[in-house]
VOKOL-775400 format. One line per 3 residues: number of its first residue (from 1); their letters; for each residue x, y, z of C-alpha. Coordinates in Angstrom, 1 decimal, always signed. Example, Ala and Ser with C-alpha at 12.3 -4.5 7.8 and 13.67 -1.06 7.14 Angstrom:
BEGIN
1) as) +12.3 -4.5 +7.8 | +13.7 -1.1 +7.1
# end
This chain:
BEGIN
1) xxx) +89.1 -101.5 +101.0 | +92.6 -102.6 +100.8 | +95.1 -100.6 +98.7
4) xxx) +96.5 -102.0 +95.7 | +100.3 -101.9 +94.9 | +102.3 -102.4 +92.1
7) xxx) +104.4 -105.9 +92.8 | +107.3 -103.9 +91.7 | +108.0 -100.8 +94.7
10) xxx) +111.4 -99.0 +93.2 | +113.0 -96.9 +96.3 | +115.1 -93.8 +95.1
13) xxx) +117.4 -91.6 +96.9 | +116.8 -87.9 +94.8 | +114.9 -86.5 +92.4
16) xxx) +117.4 -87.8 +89.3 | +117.0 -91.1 +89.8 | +113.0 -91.0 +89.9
19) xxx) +112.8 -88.9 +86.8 | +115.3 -91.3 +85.0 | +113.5 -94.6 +86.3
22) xxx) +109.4 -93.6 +86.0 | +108.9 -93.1 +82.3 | +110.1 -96.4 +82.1
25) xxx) +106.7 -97.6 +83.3 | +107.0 -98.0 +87.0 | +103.7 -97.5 +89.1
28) xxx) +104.9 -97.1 +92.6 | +108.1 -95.3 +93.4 | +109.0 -94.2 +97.3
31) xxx) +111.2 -91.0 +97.3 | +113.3 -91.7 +100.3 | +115.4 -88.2 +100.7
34) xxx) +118.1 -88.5 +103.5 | +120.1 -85.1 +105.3 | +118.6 -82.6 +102.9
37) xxx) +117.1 -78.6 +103.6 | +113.6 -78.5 +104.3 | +112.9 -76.8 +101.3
40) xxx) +115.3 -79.1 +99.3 | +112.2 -81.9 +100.4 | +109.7 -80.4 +99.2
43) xxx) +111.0 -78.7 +95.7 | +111.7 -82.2 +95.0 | +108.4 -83.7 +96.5
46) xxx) +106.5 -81.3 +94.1 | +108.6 -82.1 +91.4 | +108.2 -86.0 +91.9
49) xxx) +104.3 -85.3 +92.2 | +104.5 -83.7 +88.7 | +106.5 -86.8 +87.0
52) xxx) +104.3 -89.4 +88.8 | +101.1 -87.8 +88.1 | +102.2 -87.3 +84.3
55) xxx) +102.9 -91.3 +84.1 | +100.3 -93.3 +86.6 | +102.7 -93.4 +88.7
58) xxx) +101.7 -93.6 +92.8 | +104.3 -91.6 +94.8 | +105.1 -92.5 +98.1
61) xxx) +107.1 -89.8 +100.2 | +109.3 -91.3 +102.7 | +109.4 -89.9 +106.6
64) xxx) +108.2 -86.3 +105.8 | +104.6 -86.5 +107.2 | +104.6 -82.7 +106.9
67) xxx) +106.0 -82.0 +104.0 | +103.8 -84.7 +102.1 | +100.7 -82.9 +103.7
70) xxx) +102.0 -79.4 +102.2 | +103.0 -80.7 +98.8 | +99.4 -82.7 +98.2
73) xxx) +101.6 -86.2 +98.4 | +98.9 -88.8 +99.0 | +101.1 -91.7 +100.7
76) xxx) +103.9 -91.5 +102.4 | +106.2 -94.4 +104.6 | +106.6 -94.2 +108.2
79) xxx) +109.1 -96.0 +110.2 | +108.4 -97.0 +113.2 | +110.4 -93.6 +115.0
82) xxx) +108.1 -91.6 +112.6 | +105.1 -93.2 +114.9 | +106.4 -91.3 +118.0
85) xxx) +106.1 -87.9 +115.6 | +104.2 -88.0 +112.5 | +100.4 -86.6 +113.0
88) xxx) +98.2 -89.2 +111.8 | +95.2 -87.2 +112.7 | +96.2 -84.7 +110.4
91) xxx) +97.5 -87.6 +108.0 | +94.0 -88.9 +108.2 | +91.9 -85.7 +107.8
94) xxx) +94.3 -85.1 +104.5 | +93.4 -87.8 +103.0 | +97.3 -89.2 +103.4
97) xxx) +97.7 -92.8 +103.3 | +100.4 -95.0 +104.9 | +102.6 -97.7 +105.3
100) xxx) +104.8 -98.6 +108.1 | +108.2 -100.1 +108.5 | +108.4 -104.0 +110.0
103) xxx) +111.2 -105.7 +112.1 | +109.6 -107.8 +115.0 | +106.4 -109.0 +116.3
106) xxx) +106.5 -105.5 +118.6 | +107.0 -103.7 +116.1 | +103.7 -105.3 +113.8
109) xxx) +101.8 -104.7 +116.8 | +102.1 -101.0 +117.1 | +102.1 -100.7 +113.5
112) xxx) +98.4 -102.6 +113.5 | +97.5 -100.4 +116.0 | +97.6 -97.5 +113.8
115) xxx) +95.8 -98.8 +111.0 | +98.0 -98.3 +108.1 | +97.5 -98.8 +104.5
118) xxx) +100.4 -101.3 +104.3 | +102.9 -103.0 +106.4 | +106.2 -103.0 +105.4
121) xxx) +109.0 -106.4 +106.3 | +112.9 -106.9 +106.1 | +114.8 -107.1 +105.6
124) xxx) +114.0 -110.1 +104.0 | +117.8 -110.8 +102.8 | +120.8 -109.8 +104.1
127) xxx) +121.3 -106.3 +102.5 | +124.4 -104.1 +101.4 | +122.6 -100.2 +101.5
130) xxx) +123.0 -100.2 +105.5 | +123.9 -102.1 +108.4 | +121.1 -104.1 +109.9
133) xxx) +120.5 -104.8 +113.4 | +117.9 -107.3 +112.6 | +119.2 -110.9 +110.9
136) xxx) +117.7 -111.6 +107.7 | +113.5 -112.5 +108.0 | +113.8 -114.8 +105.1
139) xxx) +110.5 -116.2 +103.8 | +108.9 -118.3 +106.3 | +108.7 -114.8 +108.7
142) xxx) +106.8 -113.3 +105.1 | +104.3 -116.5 +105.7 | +104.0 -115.6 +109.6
145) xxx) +103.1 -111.5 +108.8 | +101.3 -112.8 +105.9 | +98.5 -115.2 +108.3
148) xxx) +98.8 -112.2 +111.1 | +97.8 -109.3 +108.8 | +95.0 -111.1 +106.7
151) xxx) +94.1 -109.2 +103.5 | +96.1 -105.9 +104.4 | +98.9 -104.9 +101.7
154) xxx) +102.5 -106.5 +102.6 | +105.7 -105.0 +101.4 | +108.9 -106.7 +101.5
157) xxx) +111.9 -105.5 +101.5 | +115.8 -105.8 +101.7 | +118.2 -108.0 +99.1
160) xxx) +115.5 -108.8 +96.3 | +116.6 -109.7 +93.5 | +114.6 -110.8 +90.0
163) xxx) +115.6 -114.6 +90.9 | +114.1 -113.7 +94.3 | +110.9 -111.7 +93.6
166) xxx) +108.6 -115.1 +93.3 | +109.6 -116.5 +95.9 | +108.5 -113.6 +98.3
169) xxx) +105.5 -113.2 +96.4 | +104.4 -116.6 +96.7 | +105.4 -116.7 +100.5
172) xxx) +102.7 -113.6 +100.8 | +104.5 -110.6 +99.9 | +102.4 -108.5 +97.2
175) xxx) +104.7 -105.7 +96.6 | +108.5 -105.8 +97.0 | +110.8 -102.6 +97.8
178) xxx) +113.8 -102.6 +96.0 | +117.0 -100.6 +95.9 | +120.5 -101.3 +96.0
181) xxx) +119.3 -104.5 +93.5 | +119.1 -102.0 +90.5 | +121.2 -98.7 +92.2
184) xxx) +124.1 -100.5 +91.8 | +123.4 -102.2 +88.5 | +126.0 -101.7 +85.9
187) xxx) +123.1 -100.7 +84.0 | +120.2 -99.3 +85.8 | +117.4 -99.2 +83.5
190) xxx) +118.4 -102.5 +81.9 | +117.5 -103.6 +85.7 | +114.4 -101.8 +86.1
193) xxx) +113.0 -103.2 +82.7 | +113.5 -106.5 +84.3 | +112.1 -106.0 +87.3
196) xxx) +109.2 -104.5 +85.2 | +108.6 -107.4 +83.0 | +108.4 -109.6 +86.2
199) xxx) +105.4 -107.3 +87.5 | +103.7 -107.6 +84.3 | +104.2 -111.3 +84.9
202) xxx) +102.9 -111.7 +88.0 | +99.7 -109.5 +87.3 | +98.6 -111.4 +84.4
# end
């Protein structure tokens, strides 16, 4: 049976920033935790469980196979290095689901291969958090991933906006990743309301 995400997938950087955003209503939040101390990972990983559990939120941990395992995380994001490393056995026999970063037909292909929960795309538009070595997918490649992966989950990702979101959704996406599109907002939560509102939208 195929996962069900929330159409609105929040990505934040640290422990603030999910406490600040999830009481707000958001269902699905990745904690994606860059250059930090082992046991900086999972103090905040445990703490994140706590907040998401207390509102229906899902967690997703981002890259830390392990530390997801020893925290009691039940989903976590893989990218497509994480394949070479992360123990899906052990993933598996945890009862850890997973989603796996998209760039190119190669790259769908060994992600398929592993049988993950979702499959992840972008970036859909072109993006200011990092630089890309992939162009910008733009919709018609969310219709191509959409007829390869039938009726498993599809995340998009990568300079979504609210004037955006339908038009990824209806071009097969049914959860979209955002960041920098309410990071960077003058005001955040303002953002994240909106973003909310559209979900509610799109799941009535």
């Amino acid at each position: 049976m195929p996962v069900k995400l929330a159409p609105f997938y929040p990505i934040v950087p640290d422990i603030g920033w999910l406490e600040r955003i999830v009481p707000l209503g958001v269902k699905l939040v990745q904690l994606r935790i860059k250059d930090a101390a082992r046991a900086d990972v999972i103090d905040q990983t445990r703490r994140a469980l706590a907040v998401t559990r207390a509102h229906g939120c899902q967690l997703v941990v981002n890259d830390y196979w392990d530390v997801a395992i020893e925290a009691g995380a039940d989903f976590i994001h893989l990218g497509q290095d994480d394949l070479e490393t992360a123990d899906l056995a052990a993933l598996r026999q945890a009862g850890v689901r997973f989603g796996v970063s998209t760039h190119d037909e190669a790259e769908l292909a060994k992600a398929l291969s592993v049988n993950p929960d979702y499959v992840a795309l972008g970036p859909i538009y072109p993006t200011k958090l990092k630089v890309m070595p992939w162009a910008p997918q733009g919709l018609e490649r969310i219709k191509l991933w959409r007829s390869k992966i039938g009726a498993l989950p599809l995340v998009a990702i990568g300079g979504l906006t609210p004037d955006r979101a339908d038009g990824a959704v209806d071009a097969g996406a049914n959860s979209l990743a955002v960041i920098t599109d309410f990071v960077t907002a003058e005001d955040a939560n303002a953002r994240v309301k909106e973003w909310l509102a559209w979900a509610a939208g799109r799941q009535n």
